[in-house]
N, CA, C and O of each residue as an XYZ file, in Angstrom:
288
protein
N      67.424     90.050    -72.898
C      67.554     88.666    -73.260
C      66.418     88.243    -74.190
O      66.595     87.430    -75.097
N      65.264     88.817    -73.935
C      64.043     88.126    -74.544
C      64.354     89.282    -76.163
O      64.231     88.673    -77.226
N      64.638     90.465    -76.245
C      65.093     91.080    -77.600
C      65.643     90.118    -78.442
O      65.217     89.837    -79.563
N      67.022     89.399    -77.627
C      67.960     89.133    -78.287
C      67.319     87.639    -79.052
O      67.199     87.572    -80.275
N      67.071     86.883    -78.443
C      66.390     85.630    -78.780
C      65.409     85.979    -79.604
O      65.572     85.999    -80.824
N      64.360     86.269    -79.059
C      63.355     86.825    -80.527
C      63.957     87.344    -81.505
O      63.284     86.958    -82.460
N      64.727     87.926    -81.879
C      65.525     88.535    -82.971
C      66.740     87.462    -84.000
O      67.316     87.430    -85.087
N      66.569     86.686    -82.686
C      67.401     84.708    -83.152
C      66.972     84.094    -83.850
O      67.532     83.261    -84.562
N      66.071     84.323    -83.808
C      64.777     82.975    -83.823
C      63.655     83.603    -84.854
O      62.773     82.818    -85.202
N      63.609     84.868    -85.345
C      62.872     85.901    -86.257
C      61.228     86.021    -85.839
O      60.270     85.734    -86.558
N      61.211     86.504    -84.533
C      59.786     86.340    -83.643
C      59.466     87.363    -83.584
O      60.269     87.908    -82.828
N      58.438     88.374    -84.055
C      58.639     89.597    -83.429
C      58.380     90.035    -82.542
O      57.526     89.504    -81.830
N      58.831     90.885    -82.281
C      59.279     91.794    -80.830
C      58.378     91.818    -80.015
O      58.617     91.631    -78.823
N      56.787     92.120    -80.607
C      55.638     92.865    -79.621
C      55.462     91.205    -79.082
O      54.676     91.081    -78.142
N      55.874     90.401    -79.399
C      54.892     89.436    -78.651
C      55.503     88.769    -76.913
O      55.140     87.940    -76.078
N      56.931     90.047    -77.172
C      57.184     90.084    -75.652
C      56.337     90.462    -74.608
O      56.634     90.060    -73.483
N      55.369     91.135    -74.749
C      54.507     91.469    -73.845
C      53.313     90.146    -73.655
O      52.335     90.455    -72.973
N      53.331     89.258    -74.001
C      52.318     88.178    -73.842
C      53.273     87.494    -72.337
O      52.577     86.785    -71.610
N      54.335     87.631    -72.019
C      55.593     87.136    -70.674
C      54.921     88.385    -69.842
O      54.264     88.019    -68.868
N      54.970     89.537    -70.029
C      54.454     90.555    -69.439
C      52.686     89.882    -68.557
O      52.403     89.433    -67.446
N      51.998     90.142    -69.697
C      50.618     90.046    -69.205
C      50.050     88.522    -68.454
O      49.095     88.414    -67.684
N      51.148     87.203    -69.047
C      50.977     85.869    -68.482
C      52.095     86.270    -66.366
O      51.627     85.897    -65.290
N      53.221     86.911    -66.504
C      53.463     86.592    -64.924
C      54.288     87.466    -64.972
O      55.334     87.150    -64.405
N      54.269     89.125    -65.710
C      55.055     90.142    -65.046
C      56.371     90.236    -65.367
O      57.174     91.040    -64.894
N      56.590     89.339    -66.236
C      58.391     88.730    -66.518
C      59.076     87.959    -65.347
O      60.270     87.717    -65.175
N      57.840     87.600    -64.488
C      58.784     87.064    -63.364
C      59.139     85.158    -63.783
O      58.338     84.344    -64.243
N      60.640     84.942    -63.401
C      60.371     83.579    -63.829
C      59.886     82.524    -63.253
O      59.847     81.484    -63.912
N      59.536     82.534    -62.267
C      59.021     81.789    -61.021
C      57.701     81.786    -60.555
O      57.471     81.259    -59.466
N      56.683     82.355    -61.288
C      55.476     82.542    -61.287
C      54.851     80.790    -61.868
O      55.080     79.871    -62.654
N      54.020     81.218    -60.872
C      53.136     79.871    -60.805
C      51.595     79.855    -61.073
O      51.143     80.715    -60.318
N      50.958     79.507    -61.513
C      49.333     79.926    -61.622
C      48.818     78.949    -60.736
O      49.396     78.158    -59.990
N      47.245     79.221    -61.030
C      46.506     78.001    -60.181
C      46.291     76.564    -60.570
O      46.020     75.605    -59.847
N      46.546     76.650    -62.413
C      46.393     75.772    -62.920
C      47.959     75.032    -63.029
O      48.059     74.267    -63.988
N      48.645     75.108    -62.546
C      50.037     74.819    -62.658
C      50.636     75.383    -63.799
O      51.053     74.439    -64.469
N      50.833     76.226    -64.237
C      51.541     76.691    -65.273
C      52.534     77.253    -64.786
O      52.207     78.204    -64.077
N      54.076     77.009    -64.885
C      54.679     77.917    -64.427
C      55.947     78.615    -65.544
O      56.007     78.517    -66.770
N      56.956     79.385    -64.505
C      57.421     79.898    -65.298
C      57.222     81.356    -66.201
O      56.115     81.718    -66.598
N      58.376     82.056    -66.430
C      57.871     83.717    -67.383
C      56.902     83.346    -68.779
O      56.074     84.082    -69.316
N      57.215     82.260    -69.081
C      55.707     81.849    -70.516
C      54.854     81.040    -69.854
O      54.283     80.364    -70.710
N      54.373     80.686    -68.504
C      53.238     79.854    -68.232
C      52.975     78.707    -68.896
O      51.805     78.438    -69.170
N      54.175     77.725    -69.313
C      53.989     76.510    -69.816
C      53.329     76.012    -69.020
O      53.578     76.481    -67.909
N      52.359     75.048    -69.005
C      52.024     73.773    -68.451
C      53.196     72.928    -68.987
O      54.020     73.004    -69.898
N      52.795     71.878    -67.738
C      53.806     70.620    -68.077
C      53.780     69.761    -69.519
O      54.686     69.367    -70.254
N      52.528     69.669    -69.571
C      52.770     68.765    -71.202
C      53.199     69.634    -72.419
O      53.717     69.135    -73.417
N      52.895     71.277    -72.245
C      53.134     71.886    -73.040
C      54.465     72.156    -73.466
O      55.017     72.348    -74.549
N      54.986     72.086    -71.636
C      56.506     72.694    -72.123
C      57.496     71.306    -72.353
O      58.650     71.552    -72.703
N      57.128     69.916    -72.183
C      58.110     69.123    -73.047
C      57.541     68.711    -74.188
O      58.077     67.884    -74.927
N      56.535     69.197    -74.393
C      56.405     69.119    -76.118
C      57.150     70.650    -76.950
O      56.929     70.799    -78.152
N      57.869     71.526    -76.311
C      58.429     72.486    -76.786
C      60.010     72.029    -76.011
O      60.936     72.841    -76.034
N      60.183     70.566    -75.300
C      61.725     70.265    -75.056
C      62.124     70.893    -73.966
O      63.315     71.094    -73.727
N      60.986     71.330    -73.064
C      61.537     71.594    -71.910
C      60.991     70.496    -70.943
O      59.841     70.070    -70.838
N      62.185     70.136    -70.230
C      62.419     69.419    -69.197
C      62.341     69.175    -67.741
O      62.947     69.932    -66.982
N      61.636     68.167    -67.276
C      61.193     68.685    -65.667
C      61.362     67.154    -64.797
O      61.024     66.016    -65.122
N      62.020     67.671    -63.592
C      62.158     66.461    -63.101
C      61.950     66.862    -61.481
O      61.895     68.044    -61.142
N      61.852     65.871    -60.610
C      61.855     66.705    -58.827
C      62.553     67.488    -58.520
O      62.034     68.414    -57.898
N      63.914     67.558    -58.740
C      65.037     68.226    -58.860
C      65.328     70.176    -59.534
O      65.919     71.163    -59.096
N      64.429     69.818    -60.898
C      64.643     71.185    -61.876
C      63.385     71.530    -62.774
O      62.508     70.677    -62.912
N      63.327     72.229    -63.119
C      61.727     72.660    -64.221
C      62.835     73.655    -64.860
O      63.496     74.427    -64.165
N      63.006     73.501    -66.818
C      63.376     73.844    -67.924
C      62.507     75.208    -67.676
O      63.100     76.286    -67.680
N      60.670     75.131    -67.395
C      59.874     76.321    -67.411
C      60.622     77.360    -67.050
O      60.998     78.124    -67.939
N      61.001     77.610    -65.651
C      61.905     78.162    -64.698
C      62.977     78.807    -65.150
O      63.556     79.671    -64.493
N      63.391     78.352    -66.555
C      65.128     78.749    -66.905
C      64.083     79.852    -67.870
O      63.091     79.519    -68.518
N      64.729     81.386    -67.703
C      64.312     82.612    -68.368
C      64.902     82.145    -69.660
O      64.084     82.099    -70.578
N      66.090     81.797    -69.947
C      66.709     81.218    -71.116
C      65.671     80.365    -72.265
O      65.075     80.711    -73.285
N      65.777     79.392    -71.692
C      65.220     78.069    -72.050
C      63.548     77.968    -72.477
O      62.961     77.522    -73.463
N      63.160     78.548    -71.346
C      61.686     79.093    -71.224
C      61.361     79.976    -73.062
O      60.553     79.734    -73.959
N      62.339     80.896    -72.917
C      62.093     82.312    -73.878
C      62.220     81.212    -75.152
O      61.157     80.945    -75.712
N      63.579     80.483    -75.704
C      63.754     80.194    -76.782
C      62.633     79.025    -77.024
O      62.434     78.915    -78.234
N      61.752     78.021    -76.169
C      60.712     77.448    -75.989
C      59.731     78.163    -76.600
O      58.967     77.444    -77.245
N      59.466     79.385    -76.627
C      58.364     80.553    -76.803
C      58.567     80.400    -78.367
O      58.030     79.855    -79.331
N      59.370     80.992    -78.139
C      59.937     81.689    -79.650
C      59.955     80.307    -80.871
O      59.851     80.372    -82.096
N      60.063     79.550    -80.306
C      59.610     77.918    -81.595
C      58.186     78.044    -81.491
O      57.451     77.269    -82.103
């Protein structure tokens, strides 16, 4: 998924490993500083990249959403 999008979006490839070294590719990873998510958005970071968070859902969270967030 993260190939395909980077390759969407004209990102290159190696900088898949920055999801790697921030939480393992896991998408549900959380830090201490609140960052969550497979790219470790913080909150202000990730709706200034249009991801969305409410009590309910965190955009961070979506491997989808998260990746094409990256990749802008």
């Amino acid at each position: 998924m993260i190939s395909r999008i980077f390759r969407e979006e004209g990102v290159p490839q190696d900088l898949m490993f920055l999801a790697q070294a921030e939480s393992g590719f896991l998408p549900r990873a959380l830090s201490r500083k609140a960052a969550a998510g497979m790219w470790q958005f913080v909150a202000w970071r990730g709706q200034e990249y249009g991801l969305n968070q409410s009590k309910v859902s965190d955009d961070r969270l979506d491997p989808e959403k998260a990746t094409r967030a990256a990749a802008r």
